[in-house]
C-alpha positions in Angstrom: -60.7 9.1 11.4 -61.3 12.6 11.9 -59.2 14.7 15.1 -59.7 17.7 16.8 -56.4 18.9 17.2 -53.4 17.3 16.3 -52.9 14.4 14.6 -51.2 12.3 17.0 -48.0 10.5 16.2 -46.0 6.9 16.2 -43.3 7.6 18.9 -41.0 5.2 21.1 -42.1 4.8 24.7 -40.2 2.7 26.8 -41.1 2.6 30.7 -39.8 5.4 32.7 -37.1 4.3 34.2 -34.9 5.4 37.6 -31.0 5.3 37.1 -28.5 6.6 40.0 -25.2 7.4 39.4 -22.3 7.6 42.4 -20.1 10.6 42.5 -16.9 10.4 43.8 -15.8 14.1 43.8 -13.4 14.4 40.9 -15.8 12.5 37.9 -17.6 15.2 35.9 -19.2 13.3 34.0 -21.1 9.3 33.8 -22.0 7.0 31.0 -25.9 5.9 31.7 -27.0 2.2 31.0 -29.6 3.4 28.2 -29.6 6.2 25.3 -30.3 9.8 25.2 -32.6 9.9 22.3 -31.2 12.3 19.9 -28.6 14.0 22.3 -31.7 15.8 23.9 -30.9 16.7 27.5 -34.2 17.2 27.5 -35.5 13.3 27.1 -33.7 12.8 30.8 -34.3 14.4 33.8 -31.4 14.4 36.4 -31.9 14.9 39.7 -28.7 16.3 42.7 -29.7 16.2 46.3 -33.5 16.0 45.2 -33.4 19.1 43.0 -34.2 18.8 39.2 -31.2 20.3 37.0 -32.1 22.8 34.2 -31.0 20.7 31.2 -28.6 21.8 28.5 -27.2 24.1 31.3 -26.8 22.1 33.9 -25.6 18.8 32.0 -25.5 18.1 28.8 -25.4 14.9 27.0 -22.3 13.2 25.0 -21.3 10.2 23.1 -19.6 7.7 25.6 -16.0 5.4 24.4 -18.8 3.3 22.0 -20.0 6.5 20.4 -23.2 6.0 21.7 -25.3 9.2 23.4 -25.1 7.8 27.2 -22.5 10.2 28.3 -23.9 12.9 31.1 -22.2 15.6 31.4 -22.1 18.0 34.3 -18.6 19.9 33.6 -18.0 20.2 37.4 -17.3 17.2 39.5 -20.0 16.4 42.2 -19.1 15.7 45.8 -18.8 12.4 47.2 -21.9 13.4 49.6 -24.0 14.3 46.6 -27.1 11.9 45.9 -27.6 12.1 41.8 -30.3 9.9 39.4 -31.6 10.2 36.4 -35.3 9.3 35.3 -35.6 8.6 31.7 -38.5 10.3 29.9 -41.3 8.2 28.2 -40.7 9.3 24.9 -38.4 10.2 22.0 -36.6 9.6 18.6 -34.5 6.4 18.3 -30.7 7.0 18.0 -28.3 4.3 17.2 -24.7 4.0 16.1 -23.4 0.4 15.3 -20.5 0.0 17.5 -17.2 -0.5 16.1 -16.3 -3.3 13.7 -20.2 -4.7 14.1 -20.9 -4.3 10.5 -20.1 -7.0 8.2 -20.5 -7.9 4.7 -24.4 -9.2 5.4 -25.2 -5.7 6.4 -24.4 -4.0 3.3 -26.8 -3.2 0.7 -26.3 -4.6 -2.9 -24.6 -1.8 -4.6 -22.0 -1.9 -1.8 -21.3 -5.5 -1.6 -20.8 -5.4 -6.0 -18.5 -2.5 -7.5 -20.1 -2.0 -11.3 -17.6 -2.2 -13.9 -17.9 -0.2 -17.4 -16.3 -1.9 -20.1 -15.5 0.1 -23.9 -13.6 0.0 -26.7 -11.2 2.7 -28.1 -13.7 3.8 -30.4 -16.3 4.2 -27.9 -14.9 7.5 -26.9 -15.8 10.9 -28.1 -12.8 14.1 -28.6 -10.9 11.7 -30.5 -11.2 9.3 -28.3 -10.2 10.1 -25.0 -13.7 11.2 -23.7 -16.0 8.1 -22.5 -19.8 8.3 -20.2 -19.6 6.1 -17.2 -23.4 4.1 -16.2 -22.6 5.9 -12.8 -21.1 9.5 -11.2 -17.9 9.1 -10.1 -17.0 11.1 -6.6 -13.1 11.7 -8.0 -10.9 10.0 -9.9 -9.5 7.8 -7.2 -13.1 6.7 -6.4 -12.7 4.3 -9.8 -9.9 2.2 -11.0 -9.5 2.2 -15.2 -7.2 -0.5 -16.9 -6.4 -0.1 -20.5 -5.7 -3.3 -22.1 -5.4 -4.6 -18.3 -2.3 -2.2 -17.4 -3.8 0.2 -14.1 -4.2 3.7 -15.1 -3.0 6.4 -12.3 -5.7 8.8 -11.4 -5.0 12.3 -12.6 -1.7 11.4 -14.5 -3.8 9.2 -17.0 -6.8 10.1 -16.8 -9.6 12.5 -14.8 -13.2 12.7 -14.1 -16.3 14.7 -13.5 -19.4 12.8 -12.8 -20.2 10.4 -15.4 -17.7 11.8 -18.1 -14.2 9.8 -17.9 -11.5 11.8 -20.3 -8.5 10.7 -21.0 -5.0 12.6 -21.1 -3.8 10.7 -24.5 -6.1 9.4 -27.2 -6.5 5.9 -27.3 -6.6 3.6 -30.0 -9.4 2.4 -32.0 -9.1 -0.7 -30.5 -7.9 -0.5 -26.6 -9.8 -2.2 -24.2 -11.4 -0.3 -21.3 -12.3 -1.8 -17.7 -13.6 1.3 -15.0 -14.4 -0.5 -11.7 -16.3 1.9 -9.3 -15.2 1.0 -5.8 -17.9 -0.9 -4.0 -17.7 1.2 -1.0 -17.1 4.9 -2.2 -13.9 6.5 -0.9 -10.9 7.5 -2.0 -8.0 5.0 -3.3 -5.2 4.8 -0.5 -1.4 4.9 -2.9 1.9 4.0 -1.4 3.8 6.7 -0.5 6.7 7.6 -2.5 9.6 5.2 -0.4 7.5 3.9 1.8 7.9 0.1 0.4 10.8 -1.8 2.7 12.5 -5.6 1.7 9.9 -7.4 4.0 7.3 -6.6 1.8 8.6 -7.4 -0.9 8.3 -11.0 -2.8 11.4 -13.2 -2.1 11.0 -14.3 -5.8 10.7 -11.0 -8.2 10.7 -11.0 -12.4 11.2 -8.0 -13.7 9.5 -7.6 -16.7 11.5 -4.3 -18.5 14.6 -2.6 -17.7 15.5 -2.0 -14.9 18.3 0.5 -13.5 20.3 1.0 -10.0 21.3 4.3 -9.3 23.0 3.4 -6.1 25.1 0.5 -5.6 24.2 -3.0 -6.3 25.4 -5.9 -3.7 24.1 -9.8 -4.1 24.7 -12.7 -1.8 23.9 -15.7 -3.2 25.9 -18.1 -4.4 25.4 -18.2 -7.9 25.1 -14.7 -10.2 24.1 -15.8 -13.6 23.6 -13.3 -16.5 22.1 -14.0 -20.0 22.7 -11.3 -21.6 24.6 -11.5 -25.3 26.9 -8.9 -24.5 28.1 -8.1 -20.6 29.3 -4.1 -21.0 31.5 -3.2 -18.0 32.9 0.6 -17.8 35.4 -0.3 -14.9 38.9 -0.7 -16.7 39.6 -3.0 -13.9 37.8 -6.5 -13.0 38.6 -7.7 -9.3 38.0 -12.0 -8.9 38.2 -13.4 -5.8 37.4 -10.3 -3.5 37.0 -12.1 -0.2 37.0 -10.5 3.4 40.3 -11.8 3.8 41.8 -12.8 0.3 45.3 -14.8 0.2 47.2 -16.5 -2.6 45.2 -19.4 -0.9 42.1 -18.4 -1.2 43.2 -17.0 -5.3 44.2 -20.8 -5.8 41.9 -22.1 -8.9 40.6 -19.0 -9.8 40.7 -17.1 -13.0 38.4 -17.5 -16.3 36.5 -20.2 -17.8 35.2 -20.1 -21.6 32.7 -22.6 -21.9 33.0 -24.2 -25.2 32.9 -28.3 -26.1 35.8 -28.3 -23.9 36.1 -25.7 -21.2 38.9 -23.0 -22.0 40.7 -21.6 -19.2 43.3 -18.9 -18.0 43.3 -20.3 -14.1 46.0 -19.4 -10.6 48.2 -22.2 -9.7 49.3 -20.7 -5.9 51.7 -24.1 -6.1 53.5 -22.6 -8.9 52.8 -18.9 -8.5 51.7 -18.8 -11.8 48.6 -18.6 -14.7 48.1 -21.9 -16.0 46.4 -21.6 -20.0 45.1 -24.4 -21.7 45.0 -23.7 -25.0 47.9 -22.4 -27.0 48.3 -17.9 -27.4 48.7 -16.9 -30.6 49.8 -13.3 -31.5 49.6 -11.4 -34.9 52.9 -11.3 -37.0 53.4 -8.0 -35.4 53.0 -8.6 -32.0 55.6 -10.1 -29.6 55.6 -11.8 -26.1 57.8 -10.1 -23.4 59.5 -11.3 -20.6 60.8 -8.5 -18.2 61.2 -6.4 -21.1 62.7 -8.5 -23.1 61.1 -10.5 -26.5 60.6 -14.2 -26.0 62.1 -15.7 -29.7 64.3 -18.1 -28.5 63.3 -22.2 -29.2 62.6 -22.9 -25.9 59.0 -21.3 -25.9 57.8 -23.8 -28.9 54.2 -23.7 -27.2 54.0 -20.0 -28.5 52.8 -19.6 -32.2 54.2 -16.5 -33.4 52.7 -15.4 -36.5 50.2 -18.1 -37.2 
């Protein structure tokens, strides 16, 4: 259909509508029942003691605690005797911001509710292979996660990006399998901070996999400290047993060392006879004597002794 003029548009017209607001001499500013379209001062008109106010000098409009553009502004508070309403104009743009924590999973499209994932070989990758083409740009390198035969890569150490090119620091081998999730909801990739980790969120039940080193001091409460290892290495010249809060000859009574063998082999404190108690024989080389306050033990009385083989 032909117009003289212009064309006329598809525009949002609700009924005009009367709104009064109550000063109370200190407010400067109120939030409104309905939305200022587009922050426009100019889609309300407010009205003080029957006189139309100049808008966007006279009040302006705001986001209220929702984030939503009901807020009107004056600046200066209006007195308690001051009559004040607002008539909402016929027409304007919509404007509408979701309010908080109203958007769920439903409300997503697709490609936000499903991260893509790239998967390569070793030999994919150009430069000797440390240079591989993502399906997708990436916004940074923390905007993708990248495994290497499933062990997480850290962003920038490992490896960087620039849109759709993924380049490794180190080549990789012929073989290595490569997974690049793109995060479903583009951002950047939140990392501990250094020290930031306490006990209570750790596991109660932790395996470590490699090696693992204490550079401070090591303390364990349990009852039971047992240690597989073939060889125990200590650099301490001296071993303390029995190390109680309050240790006595008591408390010492029964303690000592246990070889476990098909019978056990011990070197154990008797406090009843204030003495170590060995049961097996000690035998010394043919140059090597037993002394006794200084003094050799030879004579026949110390047959349990086996000197010389």
């Amino acid at each position: 259909m032909s117009y003289i003029g212009n064309q006329s548009e598809s525009k949002v017209s609700p009924a005009k509508m009367r709104e009064y607001v109550t000063p109370d001499g200190s407010a400067t500013y109120f939030d409104l029942s309905h939305d200022c379209p587009g922050y426009q001062a100019e889609n309300i008109m407010v009205w003080v003691n029957n006189v139309m106010q100049e808008p966007a000098v006279a009040y302006t409009i705001l986001n209220d605690a929702n984030g939503r553009p009901r807020r009107l502004n004056f600046g200066v508070a209006l007195a308690t005797t001051d009559t004040c309403y607002v008539i909402y104009q016929s027409t304007g743009q919509i404007y509408h911001t979701p309010p908080a924590n109203s958007v769920g999973y439903s409300q997503l499209e697709d490609n936000l509710r499903s991260g893509r994932v790239d998967q390569f070989v070793g030999s994919d990758g150009a430069s000797s292979n440390t240079v591989f083409t993502l399906t997708e740009s990436a916004l940074n390198a923390n905007s993708i996660m990248v495994y290497v035969n499933g062990i997480y890569q850290r962003p920038t150490t490992n490896y960087t990006v620039s849109t759709t090119a993924l380049t490794f620091t180190a080549s990789l081998a012929a073989t290595d399998e490569v997974d690049v999730h793109h995060m479903s909801i583009r951002s950047t990739v939140s990392h501990v901070a250094d020290g930031s980790v306490t006990s209570a969120k750790l596991d109660d039940n932790i395996t470590v996999a490699g090696n693992l080193t204490v550079t401070g001091n090591s303390t364990v409460n349990g009852t039971t400290t047992t240690i597989n290892s073939t060889t125990l290495t200590v650099d301490d010249k001296n071993i303390e047993l029995g190390s109680t809060a309050s240790p006595t000859d008591s408390t010492a009574d029964g303690g000592g060392i246990t070889l476990k063998g098909t019978t056990d082999k011990t070197i154990l404190w008797e406090n009843d006879t204030d003495s170590w108690n060995f049961n097996q024989n000690i035998e010394t080389s043919t140059t090597t004597k037993v002394k006794q306050k200084g003094a050799f033990m030879q004579s026949s009385t110390h047959q349990a002794l086996v000197m010389g083989g």
